[in-house]
C-alpha positions in Angstrom: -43.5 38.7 36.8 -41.3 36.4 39.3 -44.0 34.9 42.1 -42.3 33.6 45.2 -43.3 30.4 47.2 -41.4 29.3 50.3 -41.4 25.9 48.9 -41.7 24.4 45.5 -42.4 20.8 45.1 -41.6 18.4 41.6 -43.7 15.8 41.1 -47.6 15.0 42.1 -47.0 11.6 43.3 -47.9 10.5 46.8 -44.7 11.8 47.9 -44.6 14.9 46.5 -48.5 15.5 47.7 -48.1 14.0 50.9 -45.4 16.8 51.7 -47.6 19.6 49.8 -50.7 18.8 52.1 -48.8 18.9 55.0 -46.1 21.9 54.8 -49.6 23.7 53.8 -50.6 22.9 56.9 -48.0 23.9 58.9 -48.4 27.1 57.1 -46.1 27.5 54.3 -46.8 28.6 50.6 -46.3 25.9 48.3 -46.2 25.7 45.0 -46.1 22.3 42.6 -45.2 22.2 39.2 -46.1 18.5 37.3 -44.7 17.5 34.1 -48.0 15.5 32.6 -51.6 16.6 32.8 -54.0 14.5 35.5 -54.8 11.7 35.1 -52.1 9.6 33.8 -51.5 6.1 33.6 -49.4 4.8 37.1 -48.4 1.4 38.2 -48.0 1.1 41.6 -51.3 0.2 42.5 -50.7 -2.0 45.3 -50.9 -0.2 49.0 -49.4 -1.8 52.1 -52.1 -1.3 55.1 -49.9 1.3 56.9 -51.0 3.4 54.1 -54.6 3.9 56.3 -53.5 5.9 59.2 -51.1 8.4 56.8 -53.7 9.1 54.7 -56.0 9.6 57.8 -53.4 11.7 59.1 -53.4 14.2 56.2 -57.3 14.1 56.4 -57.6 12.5 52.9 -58.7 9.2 54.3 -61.6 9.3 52.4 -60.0 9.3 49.0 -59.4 5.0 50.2 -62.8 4.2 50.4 -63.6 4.6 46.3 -65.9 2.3 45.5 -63.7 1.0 42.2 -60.7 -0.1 44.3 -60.0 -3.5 45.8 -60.1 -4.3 49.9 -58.8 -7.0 52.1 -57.2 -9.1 49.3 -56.1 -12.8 50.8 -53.2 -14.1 49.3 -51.4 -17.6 47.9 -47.8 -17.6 48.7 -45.2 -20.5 47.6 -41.9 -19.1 48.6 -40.4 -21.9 50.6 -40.2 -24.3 48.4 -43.4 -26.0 50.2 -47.2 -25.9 49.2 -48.6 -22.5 48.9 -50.3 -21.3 51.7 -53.5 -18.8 51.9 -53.5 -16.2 54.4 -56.9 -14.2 54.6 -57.1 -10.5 54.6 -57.4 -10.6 58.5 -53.6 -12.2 58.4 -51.8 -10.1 56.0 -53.3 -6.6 57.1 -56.1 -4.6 55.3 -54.0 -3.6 52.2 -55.8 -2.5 49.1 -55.4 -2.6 45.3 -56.7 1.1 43.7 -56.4 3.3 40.3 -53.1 5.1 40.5 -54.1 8.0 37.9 -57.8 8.2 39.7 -55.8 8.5 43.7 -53.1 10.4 42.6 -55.8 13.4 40.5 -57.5 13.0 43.6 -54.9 13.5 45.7 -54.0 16.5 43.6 -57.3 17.6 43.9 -57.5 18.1 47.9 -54.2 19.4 47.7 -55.4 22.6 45.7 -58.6 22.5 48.1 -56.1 23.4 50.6 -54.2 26.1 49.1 -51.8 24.4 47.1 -50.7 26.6 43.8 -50.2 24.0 41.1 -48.4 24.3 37.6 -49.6 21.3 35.5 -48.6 20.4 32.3 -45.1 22.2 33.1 -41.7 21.6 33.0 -38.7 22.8 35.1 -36.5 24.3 32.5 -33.3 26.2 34.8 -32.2 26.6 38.1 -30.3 28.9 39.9 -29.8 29.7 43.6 -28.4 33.0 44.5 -29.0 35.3 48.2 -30.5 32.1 50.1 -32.7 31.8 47.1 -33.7 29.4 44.6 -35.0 30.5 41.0 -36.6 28.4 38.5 -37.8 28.8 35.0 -41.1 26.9 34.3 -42.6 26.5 30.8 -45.8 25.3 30.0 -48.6 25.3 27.1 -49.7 29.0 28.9 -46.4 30.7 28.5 -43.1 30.5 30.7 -43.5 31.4 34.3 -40.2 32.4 36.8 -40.6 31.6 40.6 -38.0 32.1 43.6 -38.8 29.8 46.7 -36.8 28.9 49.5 -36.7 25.4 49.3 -37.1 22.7 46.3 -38.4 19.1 47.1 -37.5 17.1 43.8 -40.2 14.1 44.0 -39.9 13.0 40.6 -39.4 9.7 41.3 -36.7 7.6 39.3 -36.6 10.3 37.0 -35.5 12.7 39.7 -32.6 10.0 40.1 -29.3 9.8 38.2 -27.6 6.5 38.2 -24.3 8.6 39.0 -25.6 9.5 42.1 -27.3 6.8 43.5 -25.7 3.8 45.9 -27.2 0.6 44.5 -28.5 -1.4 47.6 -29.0 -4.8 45.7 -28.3 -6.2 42.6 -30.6 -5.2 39.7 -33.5 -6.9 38.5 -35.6 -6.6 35.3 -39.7 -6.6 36.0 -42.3 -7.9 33.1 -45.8 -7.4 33.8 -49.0 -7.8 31.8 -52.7 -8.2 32.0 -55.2 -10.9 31.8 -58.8 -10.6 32.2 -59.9 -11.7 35.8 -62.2 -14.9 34.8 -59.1 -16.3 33.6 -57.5 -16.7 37.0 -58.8 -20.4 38.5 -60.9 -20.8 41.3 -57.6 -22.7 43.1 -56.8 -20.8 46.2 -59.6 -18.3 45.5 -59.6 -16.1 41.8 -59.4 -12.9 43.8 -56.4 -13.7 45.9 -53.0 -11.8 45.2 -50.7 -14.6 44.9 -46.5 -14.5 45.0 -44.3 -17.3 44.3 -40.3 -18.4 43.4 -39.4 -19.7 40.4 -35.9 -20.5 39.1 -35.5 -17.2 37.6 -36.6 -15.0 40.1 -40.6 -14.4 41.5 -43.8 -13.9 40.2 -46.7 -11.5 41.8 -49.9 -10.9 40.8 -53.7 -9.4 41.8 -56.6 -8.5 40.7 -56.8 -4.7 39.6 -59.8 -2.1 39.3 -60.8 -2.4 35.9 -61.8 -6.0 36.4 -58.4 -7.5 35.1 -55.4 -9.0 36.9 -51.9 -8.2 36.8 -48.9 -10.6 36.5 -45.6 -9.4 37.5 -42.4 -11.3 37.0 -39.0 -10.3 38.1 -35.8 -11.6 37.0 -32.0 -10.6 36.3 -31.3 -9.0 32.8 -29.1 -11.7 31.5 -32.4 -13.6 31.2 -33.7 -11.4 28.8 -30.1 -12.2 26.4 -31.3 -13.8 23.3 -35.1 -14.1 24.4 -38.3 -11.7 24.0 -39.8 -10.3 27.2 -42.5 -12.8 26.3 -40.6 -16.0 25.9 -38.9 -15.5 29.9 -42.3 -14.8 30.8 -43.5 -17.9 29.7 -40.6 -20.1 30.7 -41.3 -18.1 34.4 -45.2 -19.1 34.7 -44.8 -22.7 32.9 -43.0 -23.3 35.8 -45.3 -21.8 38.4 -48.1 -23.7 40.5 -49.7 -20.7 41.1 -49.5 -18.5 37.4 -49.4 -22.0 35.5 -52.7 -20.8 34.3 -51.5 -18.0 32.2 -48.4 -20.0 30.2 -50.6 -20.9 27.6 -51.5 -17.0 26.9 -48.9 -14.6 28.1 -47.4 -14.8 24.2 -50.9 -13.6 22.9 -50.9 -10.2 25.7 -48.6 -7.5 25.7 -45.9 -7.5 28.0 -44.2 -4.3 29.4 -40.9 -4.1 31.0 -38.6 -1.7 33.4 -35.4 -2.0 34.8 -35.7 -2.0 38.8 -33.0 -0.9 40.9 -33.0 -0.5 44.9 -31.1 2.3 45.5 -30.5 5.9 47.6 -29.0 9.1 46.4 -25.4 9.7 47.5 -26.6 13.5 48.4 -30.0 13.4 49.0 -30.3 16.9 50.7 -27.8 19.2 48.7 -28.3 23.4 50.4 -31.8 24.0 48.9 -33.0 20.6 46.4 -34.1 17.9 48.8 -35.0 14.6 47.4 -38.2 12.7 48.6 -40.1 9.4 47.7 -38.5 7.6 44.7 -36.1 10.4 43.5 -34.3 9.7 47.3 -34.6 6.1 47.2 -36.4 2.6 46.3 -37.3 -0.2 47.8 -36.7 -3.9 46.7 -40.2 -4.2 45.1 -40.4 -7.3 47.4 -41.3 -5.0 50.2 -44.5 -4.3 48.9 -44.4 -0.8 50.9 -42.8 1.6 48.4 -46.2 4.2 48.6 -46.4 3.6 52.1 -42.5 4.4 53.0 -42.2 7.3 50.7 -45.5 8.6 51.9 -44.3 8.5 55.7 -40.6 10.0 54.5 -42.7 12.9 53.1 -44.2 13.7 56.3 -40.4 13.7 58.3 -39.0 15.8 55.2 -41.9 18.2 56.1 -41.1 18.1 60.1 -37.3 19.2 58.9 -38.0 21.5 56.2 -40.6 23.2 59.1 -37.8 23.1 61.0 -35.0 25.1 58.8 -37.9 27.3 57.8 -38.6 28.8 61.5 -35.6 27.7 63.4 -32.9 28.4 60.7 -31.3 25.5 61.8 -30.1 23.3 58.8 -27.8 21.2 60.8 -30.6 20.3 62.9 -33.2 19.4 60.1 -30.4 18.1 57.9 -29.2 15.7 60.0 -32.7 14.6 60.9 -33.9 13.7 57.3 -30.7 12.1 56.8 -31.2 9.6 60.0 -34.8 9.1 59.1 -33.6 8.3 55.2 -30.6 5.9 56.6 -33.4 4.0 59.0 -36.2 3.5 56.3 -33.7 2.2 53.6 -31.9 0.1 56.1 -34.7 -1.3 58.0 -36.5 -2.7 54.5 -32.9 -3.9 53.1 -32.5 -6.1 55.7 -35.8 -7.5 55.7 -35.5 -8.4 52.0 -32.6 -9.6 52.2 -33.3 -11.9 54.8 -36.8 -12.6 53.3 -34.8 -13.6 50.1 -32.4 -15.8 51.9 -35.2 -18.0 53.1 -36.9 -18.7 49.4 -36.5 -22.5 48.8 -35.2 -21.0 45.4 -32.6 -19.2 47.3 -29.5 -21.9 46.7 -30.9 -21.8 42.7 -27.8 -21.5 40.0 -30.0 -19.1 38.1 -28.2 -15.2 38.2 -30.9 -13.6 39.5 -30.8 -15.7 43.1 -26.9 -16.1 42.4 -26.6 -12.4 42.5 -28.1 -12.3 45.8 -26.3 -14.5 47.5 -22.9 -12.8 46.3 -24.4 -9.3 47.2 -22.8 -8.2 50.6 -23.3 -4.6 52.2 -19.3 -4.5 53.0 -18.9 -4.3 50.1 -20.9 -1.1 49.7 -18.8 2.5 48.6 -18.4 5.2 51.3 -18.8 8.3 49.1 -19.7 10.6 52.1 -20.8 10.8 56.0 -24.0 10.2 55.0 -23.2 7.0 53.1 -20.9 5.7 55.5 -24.0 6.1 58.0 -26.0 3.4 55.7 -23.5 0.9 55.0 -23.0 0.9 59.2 -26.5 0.6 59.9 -26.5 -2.1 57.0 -23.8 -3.9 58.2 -24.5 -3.7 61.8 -25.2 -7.0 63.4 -28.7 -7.5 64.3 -29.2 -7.6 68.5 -29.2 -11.0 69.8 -31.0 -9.8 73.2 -34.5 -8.8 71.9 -36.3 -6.0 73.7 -39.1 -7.6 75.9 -42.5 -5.4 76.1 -43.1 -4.6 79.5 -45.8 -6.7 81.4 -49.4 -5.3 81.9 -49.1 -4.4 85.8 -51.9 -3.9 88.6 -50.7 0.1 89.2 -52.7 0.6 92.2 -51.4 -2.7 94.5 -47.7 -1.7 92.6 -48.2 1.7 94.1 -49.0 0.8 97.7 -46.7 -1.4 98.1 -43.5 0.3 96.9 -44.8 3.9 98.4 -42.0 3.7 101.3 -39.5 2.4 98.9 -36.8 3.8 97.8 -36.6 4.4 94.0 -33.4 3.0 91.8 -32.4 3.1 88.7 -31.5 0.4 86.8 -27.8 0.1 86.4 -27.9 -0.9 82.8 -30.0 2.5 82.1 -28.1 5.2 80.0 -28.9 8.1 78.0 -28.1 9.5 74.8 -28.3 12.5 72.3 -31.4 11.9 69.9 -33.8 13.6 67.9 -37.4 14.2 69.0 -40.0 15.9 67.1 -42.3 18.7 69.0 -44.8 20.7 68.1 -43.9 19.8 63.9 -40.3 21.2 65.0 -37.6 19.0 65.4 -34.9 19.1 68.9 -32.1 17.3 70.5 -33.7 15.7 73.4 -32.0 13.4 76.4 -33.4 9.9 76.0 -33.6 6.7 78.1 -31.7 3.7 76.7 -32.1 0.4 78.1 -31.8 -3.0 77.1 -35.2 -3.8 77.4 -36.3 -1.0 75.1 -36.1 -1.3 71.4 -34.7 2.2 70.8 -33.9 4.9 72.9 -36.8 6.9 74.4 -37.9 10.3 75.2 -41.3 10.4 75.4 -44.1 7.6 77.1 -47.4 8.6 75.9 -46.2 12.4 74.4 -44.9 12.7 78.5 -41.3 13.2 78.4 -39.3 11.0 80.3 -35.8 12.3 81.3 -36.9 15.6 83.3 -39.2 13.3 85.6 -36.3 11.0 86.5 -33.9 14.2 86.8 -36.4 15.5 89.0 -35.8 12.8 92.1 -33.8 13.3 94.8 -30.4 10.8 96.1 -33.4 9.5 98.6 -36.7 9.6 96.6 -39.2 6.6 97.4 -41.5 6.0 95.5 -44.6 8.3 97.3 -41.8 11.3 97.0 -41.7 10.2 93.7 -45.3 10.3 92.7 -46.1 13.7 94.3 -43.4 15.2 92.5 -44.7 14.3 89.6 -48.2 15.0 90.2 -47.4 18.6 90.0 -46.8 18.5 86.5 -49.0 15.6 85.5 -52.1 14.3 86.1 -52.4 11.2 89.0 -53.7 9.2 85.7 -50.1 9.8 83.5 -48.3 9.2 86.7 -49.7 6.3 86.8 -49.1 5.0 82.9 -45.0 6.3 83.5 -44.6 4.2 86.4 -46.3 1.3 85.3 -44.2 1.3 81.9 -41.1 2.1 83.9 -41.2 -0.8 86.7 -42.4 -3.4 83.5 -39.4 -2.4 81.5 -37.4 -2.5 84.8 -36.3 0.9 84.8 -36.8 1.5 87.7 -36.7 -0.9 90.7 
């Protein structure tokens, strides 16, 4: 018996859930297939705040507040070279520390409570795609199953990856992590703090973890590991540390675990019906600290543009929308790391791993295709020397009075261009405003698009034409937000 889902999903991470939970939404039948049974060990325990709101989005906020995980963590940082410094939950942002395999079954859980049809311990076996259709062959401890869907979203994470066909965004580096119990962290700087620091090698993180233990994390280039144990670089690492110097003494007597890390994104990340999301599409620099939260968001713009081929049929469209929200998430957190890296007071070090970094340029970068060739731009793009100014709170009601007679005018540095805007889940081409006082270009103020109302005045509008017009389609009270935000930004004058 073949079953038939309009999308099947690989992978029961917060990526691949993220997208289940809300193409279910939107109305689709989704299927998931998961190649270990729930729950399963996960690192990856550390969630940026911006995690809150996307989880509140998908109505799984809930699932955060477990009384086992860790909230509003301060942490010790020494990465300029200077004393470490303590910044209090308040100052970094509510992150939170929680139990991977406990979310992620959760997650998993309120998926299937919203229709989700799961296939868990199973393995995708073949693939074929024939008439618009994909086919896949599943086999599992029940027996072999065959399904035919529309779309596949490969969230395997690395695994989903193939060195072969991934663009390497930074040079590698080599992570070794291990455990200590949590009364063996000193009282310096507060024993529950997360702390980061640079060391010759590379960088050490650490926190506290549910389970009432707290993880070390080191990261340094392979060649450090040539002729040494995992062990012995971790020691040399925290010997050297102010913050981990507790642990030196015992790292050799715990066991450490190691992975290679790599920040990459797939050369063909959307290929006719397999789409890649979360890790299987791309990584982080783990210094970002936002991998959950990034891939999580991604998820939810993969939806929009899957949505989007499913009832417009328009794959241009939602192609070349995933593939500009893909280019601006990788981009975006390269050059942050990159920049955050430059300004470690172990940035000049003659050790590979900060050598490496140093050499690394983003010219030098491949172009395999169009959508490569849009990353390396964007990466090697200089950043904007005039920096967008946030328009100034303005009294609206004396504003309005006095420029009623006025005539309106535009702004002579105003332009528009072509850009994507999403509405109603579905994703358009949309006229937007760009100005040098905006950070990007804009179509809507407050879900009110923008464009129409401008188009909408006359040679001689002033400014009381102006608001009447508008009041026929808006409320006196959104009239009165546009404006405001318009004159501020100098828009309009």
């Amino acid at each position: 018996m073949v079953q038939y889902f309009e999308i099947v999903i690989i992978g029961a991470g917060p990526a691949g859930l993220t997208a289940a939970i809300r193409l279910l939404e939107m109305g689709h039948s989704v299927a998931l297939i998961e190649q270990e049974a729930f729950p399963r060990p996960q690192i990856g325990e550390s969630l940026s705040p911006g995690v809150r709101p996307i989880f509140a989005y998908i109505g799984a906020g809930y699932l955060l507040d477990d009384p086992g995980y860790l909230h509003n963590l301060p942490a010790a940082i020494a990465w300029d070279g200077g004393e470490p410094t303590l910044l209090e939950a308040g100052q970094r942002g509510a992150g939170l520390m929680v139990d991977r395999a406990h979310l992620d079954a959760q997650m998993l859980a309120f998926a299937v409570s919203k229709g989700l049809h799961v296939f868990q311990p199973a393995k995708m076996v073949a693939t074929s795609f024939q008439n618009d259709q994909c086919e896949l062959k599943i086999q599992s401890a029940a027996g072999d199953f065959h399904i035919t869907s529309r779309i596949v979203l490969d969230a395997r994470g690395r695994k989903g990856a193939h060195t072969r066909g991934c663009m390497q965004l930074a040079p590698a580096s080599v992570a070794l992590w291990t455990h200590v119990p949590a009364n063996a962290t000193p009282r310096t700087f507060r024993p529950d703090a997360a702390r980061i620091e640079t060391v010759d090698e590379g960088w050490i993180w650490g926190a506290p973890v549910p389970g009432n233990e707290y993880r070390i994390m080191a990261f340094t280039d392979p060649e450090s590991l040539k002729g040494q144990s995992p062990a012995q670089v971790m020691q040399q690492m925290v010997s050297k540390s102010r913050l981990f110097h507790f642990a030196a003494m015992d790292s050799l007597h715990f066991e450490i675990q190691t992975c290679l890390v790599n920040a990459y994104v797939h050369t063909q990340p959307w290929e006719q019906y397999f789409i890649k999301i979360g890790e299987a599409a791309f990584t982080l620099d783990p210094l970002s600290s936002t991998g959950v939260e990034v891939a999580m968001r991604f998820s939810l713009q993969t939806a929009i543009a899957v949505h989007t081929m499913l009832i417009d049929g328009d794959e241009a469209v939602a192609k070349a929308f995933y593939e500009n929200k893909l280019a601006e998430a990788v981009t975006s957190h390269q050059r942050w790391t990159s920049e955050y890296y430059a300004q470690s007071g172990k940035a000049s070090a003659n050790f590979p791993f900060w050598e490496k970094r140093r050499s690394f340029h983003a010219d030098a970068l491949p172009v395999i295709n169009a959508f490569t060739e849009q990353i390396k731009q964007r990466l090697t793009r200089e950043s904007p020397t005039h920096q967008a100014k946030e328009p100034a709170a303005i009294p609206i009601d004396p504003l309005i009075r006095f420029l009623w007679d006025k005539p309106v005018r535009l702004s002579a540095e105003l332009a528009f261009s072509s850009e994507f805007a999403v509405t109603g889940d579905r994703v358009e081409i949309r006229r937007a405003l760009v100005h040098p006082n905006l950070s990007r270009p804009m179509v809507y103020i407050n879900h009110i698009e923008i464009p129409p109302l401008l188009n909408a005045l006359g040679e001689e509008a002033t400014y009381g034409t102006a608001i009447e017009t508008w009041c026929r389609q808006l409320p006196l009270a959104d009239v009165k937000k546009v404006l405001g935000f318009l004159w501020g930004a100098e828009i309009v004058q």
